[in-house]
C-alpha positions in Angstrom: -156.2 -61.3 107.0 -158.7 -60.1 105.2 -161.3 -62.0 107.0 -159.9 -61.6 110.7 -160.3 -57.4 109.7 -164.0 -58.2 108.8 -164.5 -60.0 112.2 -163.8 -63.6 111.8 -160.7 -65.2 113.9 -157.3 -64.3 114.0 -155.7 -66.7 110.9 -154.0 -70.0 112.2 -151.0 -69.5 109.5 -150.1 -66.0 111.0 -148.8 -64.7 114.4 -148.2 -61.1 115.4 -145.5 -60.6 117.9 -144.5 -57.2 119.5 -141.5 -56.4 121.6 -140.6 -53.3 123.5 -137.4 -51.6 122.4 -135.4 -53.1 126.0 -132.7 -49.8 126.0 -133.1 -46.7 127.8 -132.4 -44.8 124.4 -135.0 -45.2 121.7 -134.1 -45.0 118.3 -135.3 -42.2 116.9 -136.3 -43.6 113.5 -139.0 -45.3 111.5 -138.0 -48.0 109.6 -140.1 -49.6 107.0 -141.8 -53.3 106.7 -138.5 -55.3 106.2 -139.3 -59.5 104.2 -137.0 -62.0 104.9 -137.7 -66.0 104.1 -137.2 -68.2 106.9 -136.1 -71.7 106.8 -138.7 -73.0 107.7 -140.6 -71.9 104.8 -141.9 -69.0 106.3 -141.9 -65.1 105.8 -141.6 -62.8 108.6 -142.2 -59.3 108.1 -140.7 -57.1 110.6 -141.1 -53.1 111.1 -140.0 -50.7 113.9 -140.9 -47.5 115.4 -139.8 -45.7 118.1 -139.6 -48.0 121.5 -141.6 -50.9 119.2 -140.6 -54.0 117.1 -143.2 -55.4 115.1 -143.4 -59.2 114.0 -145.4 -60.8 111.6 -145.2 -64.9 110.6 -147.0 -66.7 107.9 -146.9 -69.7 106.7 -148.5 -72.9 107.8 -145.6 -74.5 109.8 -144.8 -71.4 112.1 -143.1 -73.1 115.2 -144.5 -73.8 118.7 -141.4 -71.1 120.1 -142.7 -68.4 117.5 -146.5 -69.0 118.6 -145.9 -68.4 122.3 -145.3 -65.3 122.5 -148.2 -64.1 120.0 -149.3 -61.0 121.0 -152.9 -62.1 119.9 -152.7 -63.8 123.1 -151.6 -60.4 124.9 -147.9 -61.5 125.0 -145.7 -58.6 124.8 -142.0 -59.2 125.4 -138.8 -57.6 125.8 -136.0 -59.4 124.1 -132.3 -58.4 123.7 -131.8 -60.9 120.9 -134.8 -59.2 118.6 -132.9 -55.9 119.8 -129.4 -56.4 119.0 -130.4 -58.7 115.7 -132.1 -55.4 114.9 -129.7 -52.9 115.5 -126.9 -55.2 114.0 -129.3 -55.0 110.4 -129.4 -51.0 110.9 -125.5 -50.6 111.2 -125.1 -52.9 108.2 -127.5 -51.2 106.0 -125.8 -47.8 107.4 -122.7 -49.5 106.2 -124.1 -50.3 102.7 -125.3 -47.0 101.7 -122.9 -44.3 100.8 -123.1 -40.6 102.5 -122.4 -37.7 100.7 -121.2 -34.3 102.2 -124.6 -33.2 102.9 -125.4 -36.0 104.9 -122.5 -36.1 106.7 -122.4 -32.4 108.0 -125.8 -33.3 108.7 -125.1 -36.0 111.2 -121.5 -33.3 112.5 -124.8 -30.9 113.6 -126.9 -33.6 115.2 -123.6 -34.5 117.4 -123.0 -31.0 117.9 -126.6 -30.5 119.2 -126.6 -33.1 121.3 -123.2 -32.2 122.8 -124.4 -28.4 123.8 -127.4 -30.0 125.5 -125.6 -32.6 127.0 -127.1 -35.5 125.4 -123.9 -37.5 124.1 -123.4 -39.3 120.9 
């Protein structure tokens, strides 16, 4: 990566993919560079921010599928199966951390905010 950022060309054993967030309400959170180990013997590294999904691949046997829709090769998609794999992983990790009081008279004023402006939950 090093080199591509210097000029040379983008590295065969890596593709960046980027999908627009495909529902009307953006999540309204950033969420940090997430690892996971595929199969296939490769990482992806994933990362949202509002309206964005970010994809990274390495490894040297990154599939055919996966290559298509690099966005080196101005590809940008929208796909409902990145999306709800994503927000399945954000309820789950919601799920996994414990909320204290604070936190959750936090989210009772967020609802209540919405509510007066007519925003829904």
């Amino acid at each position: 990566m090093r080199d591509f950022l210097l000029g040379a060309p983008f590295p065969n054993d890596v593709v960046l993919a980027l999908d627009i967030w495909p529902y009307k309400d953006v999540l309204p959170l950033l969420y940090p560079v997430i690892t996971e180990q595929l199969p296939e013997g490769i990482c992806r590294y994933f990362f949202y921010v509002p309206g964005l999904l970010f994809f990274l691949f390495v490894g040297a046997d990154i599939p055919k599928v996966v290559r298509e829709f690099a966005s080196t090769g101005g590809v940008v998609t929208v796909d409902l199966g990145n999306a709800g794999y994503f927000l399945e992983f954000i309820k789950q990790r919601l799920k996994a951390n414990s909320r204290g009081p604070k936190i959750d008279a936090m989210f009772k004023e967020i609802v209540a905010i919405r509510a007066s402006k007519g925003q829904g939950t």
